[in-house]
C-alpha positions in Angstrom: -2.2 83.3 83.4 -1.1 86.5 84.2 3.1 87.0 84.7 5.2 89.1 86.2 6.2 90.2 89.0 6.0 92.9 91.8 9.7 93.8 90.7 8.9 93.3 87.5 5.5 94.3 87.1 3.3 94.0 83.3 0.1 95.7 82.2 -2.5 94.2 80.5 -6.0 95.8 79.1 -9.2 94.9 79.5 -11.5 94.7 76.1 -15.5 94.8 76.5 -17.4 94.6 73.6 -21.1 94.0 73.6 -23.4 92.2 71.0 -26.8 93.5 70.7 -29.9 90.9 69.7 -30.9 93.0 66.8 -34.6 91.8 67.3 -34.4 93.8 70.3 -34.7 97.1 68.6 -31.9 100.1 67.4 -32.3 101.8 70.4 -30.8 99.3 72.8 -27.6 100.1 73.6 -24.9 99.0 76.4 -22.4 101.5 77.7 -19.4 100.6 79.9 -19.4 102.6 83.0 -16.9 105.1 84.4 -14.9 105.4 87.3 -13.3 108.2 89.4 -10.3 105.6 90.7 -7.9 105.7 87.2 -4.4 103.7 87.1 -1.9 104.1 84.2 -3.4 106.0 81.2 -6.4 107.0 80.2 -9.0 104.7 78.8 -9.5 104.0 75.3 -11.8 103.0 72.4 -11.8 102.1 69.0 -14.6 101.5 66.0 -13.4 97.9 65.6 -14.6 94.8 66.1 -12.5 92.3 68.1 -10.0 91.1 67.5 -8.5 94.2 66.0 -5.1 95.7 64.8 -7.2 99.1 64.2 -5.8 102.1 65.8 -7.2 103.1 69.3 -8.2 106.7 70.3 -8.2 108.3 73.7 -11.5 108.2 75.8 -12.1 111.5 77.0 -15.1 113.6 79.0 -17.1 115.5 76.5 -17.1 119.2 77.1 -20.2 119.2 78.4 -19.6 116.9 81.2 -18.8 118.0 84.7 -14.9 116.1 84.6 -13.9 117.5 81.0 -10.3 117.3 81.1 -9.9 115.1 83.9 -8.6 111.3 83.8 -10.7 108.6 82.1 -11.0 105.0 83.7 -13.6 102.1 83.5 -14.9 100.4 85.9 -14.1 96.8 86.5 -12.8 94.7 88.6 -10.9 91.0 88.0 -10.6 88.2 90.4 -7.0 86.1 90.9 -6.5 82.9 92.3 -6.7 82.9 96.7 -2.8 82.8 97.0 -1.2 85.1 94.5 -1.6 86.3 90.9 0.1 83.1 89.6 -1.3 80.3 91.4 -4.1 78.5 91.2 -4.7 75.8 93.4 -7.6 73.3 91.9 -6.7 70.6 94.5 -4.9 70.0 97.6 -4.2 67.2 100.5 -3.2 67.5 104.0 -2.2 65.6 107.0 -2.4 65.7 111.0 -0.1 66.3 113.4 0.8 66.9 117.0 3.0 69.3 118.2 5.0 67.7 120.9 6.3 70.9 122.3 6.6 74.7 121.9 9.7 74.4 119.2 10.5 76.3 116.1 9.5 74.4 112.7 12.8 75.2 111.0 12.7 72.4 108.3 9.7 70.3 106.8 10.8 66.8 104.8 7.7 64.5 102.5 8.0 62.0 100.1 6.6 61.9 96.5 6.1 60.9 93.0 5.6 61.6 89.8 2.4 60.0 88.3 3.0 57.8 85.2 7.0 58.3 85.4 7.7 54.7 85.4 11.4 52.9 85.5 11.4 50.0 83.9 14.3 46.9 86.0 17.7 46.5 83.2 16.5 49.8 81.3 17.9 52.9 81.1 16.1 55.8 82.2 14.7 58.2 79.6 12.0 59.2 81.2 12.9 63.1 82.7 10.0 64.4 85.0 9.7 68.4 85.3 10.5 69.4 89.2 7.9 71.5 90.5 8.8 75.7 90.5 8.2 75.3 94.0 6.2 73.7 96.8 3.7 76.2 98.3 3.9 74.3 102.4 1.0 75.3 104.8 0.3 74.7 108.4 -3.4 75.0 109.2 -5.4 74.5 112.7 -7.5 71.5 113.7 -11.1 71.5 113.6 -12.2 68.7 114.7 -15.1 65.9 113.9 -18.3 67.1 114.6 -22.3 66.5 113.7 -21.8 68.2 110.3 -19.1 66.3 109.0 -17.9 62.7 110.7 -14.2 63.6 110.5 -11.4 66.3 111.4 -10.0 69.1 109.2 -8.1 71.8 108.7 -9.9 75.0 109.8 -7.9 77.9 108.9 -4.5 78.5 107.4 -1.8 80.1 110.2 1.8 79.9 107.8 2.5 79.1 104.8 5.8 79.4 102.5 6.7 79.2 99.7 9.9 76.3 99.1 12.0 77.8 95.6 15.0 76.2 97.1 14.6 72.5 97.8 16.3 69.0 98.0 15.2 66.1 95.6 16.8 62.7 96.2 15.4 59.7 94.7 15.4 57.0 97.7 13.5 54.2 96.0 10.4 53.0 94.1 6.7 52.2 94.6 6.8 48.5 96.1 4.4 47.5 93.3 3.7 48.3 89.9 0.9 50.4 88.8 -0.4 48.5 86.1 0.8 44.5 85.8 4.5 43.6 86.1 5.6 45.5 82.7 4.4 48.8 83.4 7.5 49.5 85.4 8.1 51.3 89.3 7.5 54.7 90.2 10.8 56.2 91.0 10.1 57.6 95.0 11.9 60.9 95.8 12.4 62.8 99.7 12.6 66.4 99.4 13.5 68.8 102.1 13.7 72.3 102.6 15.4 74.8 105.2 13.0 77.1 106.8 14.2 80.6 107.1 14.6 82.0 110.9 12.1 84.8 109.9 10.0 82.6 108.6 9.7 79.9 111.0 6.3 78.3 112.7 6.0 78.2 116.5 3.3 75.7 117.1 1.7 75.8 120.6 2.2 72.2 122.5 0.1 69.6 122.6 -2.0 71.3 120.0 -3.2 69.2 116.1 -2.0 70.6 113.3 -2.4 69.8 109.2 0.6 70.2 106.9 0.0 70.1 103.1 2.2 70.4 100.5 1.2 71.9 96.9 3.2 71.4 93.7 3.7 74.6 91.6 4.1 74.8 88.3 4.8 78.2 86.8 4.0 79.2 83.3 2.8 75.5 82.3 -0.9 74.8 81.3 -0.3 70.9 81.2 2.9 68.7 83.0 3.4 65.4 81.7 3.9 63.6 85.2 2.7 65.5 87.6 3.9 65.7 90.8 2.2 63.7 93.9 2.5 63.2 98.2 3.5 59.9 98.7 0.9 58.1 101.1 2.4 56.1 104.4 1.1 53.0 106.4 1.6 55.5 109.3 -1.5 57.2 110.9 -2.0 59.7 113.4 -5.6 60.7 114.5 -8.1 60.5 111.2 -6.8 60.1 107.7 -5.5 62.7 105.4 -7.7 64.9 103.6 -8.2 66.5 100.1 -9.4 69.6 99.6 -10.8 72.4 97.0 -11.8 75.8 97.1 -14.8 77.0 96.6 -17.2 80.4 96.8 -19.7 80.8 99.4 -23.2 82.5 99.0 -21.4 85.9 99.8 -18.6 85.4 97.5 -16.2 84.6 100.0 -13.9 81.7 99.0 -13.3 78.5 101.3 -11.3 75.5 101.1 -13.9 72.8 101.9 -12.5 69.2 102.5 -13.3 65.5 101.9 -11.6 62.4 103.0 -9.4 61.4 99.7 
């Protein structure tokens, strides 16, 4: 998980070390190629084997070689999550909706729980979730049900933003417990969140939308009770829908989605 920021940006480097089948011969070798596009300092190499404290010495152009003097870089390239450097998003759900009219979204409220964070009736609560960083909201289009897949969608993503700021206020619990009558209630929490004016959605009337809402965590490999959307008797149009990312045979990455 890389960190940072673009304010407060950090370097890494990137270590390649081969290991050559011996029963392949001395003369096989592997070499890192160069590149002309360089960032930072020059490249670097040691006589080591990983992991190493050794000392590192500059890569540079023998004198033979047309770019003697010049910059040294390597070439590689490395792949982040599809929203930022620090998210990634293994799993999400969304829901439809219809835009009534041609109106600013300027606030977005949901519902939701923390799985396993259970209050037991006459005890007190020791039991202290972890808050999400922040909620990462989306609005996508509507693609509706067709041949290939009985059921509608979201098709591609028009807004999202990013809630740091939000309300939490516990308004209840699950009507039933999870697991028998001792395991205890969910606690059930509204959030909320002010959109900024610059930052608004403008929906188009009449039109179907999906909203989902994603739970970040920053910095954290593993969250006792995670967080969860809170489901609802209510139903417009087809059910919600959970979702994952995946690569296409060109690389590309799409969400592709299942009813949950």
């Amino acid at each position: 998980m890389q960190t940072g920021s673009p304010d407060r940006a950090v370097t890494y480097w990137l270590c390649a070390q081969a290991s050559i089948d011996q029963q392949q011969g001395s003369l096989v070798r592997f070499n890192w190629k160069t590149s002309t596009s360089y960032w930072g300092d020059d490249a670097v190499w040691a006589q080591a084997q990983e992991p190493s404290a050794g000392a590192w010495s500059k890569l540079n152009y023998p004198s033979t070689h047309p770019r003697v003097g010049q910059h040294t870089a390597l070439a590689f390239a490395v792949l982040t999550s599809h929203y930022s450097t620090t998210e990634f998003i293994d799993r999400q759900v969304a829901d439809d909706w219809k835009a009534g009219q041609s109106s600013p979204v300027i606030a977005a409220t949901w519902w939701g729980s923390y799985i396993g964070c259970r209050y037991k009736p006459c005890e007190c609560n020791k039991l202290t979730p972890t808050p999400p960083d922040y909620f990462l909201l989306s609005i996508w289009s509507d693609r509706p049900a067709s041949a290939g897949a009985g059921f509608s969608r979201p098709d591609k993503k028009l807004w999202e933003y990013k809630a740091f700021k939000y309300d939490q206020i516990q308004v209840g619990f699950d009507k039933q417990p999870l697991t028998g009558g001792d395991s205890g209630y969910e606690p059930v929490f509204r959030y909320s969140v002010q959109i900024p004016a610059d930052k608004v959605f403008i929906p188009n009337a009449n039109e179907v939308y999906w909203f989902s809402v994603v739970a970040v965590y920053l910095g954290q490999k593993e969250v006792t009770y995670p967080w969860g959307w809170t489901n609802h008797e209510y139903m417009f149009n087809d059910t919600a829908v959970a979702g994952s990312e995946t690569t296409d045979a060109s690389g590309k990455k799409t969400w592709t989605w299942q009813p949950p």
